[in-house]
C-alpha positions in Angstrom: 3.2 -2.9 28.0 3.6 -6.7 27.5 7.4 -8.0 25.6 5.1 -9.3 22.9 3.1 -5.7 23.1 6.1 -3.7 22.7 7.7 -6.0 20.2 4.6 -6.0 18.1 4.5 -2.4 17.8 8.2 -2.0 16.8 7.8 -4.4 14.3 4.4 -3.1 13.0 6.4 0.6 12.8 9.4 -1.0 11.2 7.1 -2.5 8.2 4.7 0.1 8.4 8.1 2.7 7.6 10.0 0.1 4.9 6.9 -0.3 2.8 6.8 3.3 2.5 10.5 3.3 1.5 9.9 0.9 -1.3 6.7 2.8 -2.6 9.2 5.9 -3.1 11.2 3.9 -5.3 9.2 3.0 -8.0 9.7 4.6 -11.2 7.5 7.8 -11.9 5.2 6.8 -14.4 2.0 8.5 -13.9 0.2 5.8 -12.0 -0.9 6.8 -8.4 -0.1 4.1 -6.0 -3.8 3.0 -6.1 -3.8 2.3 -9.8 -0.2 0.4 -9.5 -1.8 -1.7 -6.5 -4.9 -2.1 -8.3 -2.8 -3.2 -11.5 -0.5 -5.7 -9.6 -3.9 -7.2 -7.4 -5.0 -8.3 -11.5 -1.2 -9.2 -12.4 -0.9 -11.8 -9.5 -4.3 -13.2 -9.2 -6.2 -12.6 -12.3 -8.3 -12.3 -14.2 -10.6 -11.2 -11.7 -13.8 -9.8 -12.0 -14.6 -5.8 -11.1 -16.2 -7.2 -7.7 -13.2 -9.3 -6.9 -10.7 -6.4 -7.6 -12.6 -4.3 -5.3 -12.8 -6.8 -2.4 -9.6 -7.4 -2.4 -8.2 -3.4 -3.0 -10.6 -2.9 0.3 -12.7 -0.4 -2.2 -16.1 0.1 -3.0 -17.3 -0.9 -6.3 -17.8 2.5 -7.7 -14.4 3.6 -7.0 -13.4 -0.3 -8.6 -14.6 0.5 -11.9 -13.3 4.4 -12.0 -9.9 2.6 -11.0 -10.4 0.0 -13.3 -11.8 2.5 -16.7 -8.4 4.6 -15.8 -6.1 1.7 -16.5 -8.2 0.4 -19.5 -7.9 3.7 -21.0 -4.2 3.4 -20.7 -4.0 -0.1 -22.0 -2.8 -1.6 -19.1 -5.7 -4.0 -18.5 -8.4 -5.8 -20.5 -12.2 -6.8 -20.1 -13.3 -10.0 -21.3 -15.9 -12.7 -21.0 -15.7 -15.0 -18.1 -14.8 -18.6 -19.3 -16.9 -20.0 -16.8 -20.0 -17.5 -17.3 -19.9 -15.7 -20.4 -22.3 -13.2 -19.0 -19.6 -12.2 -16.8 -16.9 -9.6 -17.8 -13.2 -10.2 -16.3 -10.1 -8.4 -15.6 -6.9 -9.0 -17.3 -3.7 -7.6 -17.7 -2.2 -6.5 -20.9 1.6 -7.2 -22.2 2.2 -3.4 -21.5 0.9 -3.7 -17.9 2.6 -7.0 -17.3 5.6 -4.5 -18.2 4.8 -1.9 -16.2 4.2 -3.8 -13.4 7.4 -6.1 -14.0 9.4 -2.5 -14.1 8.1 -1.5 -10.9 9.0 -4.3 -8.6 12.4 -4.6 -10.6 13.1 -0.9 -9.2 12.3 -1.5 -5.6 14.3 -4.9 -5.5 17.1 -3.2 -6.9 16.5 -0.3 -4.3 16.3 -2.8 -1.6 19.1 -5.5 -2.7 21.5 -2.4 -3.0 20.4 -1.8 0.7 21.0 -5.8 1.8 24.3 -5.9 0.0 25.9 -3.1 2.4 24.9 -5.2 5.7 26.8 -7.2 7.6 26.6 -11.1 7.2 25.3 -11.4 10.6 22.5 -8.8 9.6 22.3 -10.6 6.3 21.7 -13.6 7.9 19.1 -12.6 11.1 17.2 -10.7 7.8 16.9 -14.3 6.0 15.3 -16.1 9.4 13.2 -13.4 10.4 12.2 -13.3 6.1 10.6 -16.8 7.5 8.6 -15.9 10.6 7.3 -13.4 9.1 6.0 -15.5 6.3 4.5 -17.5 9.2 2.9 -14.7 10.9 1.3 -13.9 7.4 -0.1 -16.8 6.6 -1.8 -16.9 10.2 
């Protein structure tokens, strides 16, 4: 195995293992972790149609709009008419999902700033430059 082979597969293991982390600290709420992704996909980019939720969840559109009904049900999104084509129906998120999903990430950045604050500065600081290659390697 290649440096770059070896070092790509302890990184991909060391993301692969602190996402997971994180997802155990968000607040039990009810919402499986496909409804919270689902949720925060319409938070960040919407509103977005049914279609565009389930292109970018990696979903099918029948498992989209089950998603999708479950959260409406629990007032956490909204349908409503596209501004650009009325006969289209978009995706929006409500006050109380905005809250939900604001609550969620506040618990896994507390989880996680707890974690910074009992490194070294010199891990501290090799965290904040790799923070920017890896924003690099994402937007590859």
């Amino acid at each position: 195995m290649t440096d770059n082979a070896a070092l790509a597969s302890e990184l991909r293991l060391a993301v692969h293992r602190l996402t997971r982390t994180l997802r155990n600290q968000r607040p039990v709420d009810g919402l499986s972790l496909s409804q919270l992704s689902t949720l925060v996909t319409i938070w960040r980019e919407g509103p977005l149609s049914a279609g565009d939720v389930a292109a970018r969840e990696g979903v099918k559109p029948p498992s989209a709009t089950r998603m999708l009904a479950g959260l409406e049900s629990l007032g956490l999104i909204t349908r409503g008419p596209d501004p650009a084509d009325g006969r289209q129906v978009t995706l929006a998120v409500t006050p109380a999902g905005s809250a939900r999903v604001d609550e969620d990430l506040e618990a896994r950045d507390a989880w996680l700033a707890q974690r910074l604050g009992e490194l070294g500065e010199d891990d501290r600081q090799l965290l904040e430059r790799a923070v920017a290659v890896l924003k690099q390697l994402a937007e590859q």
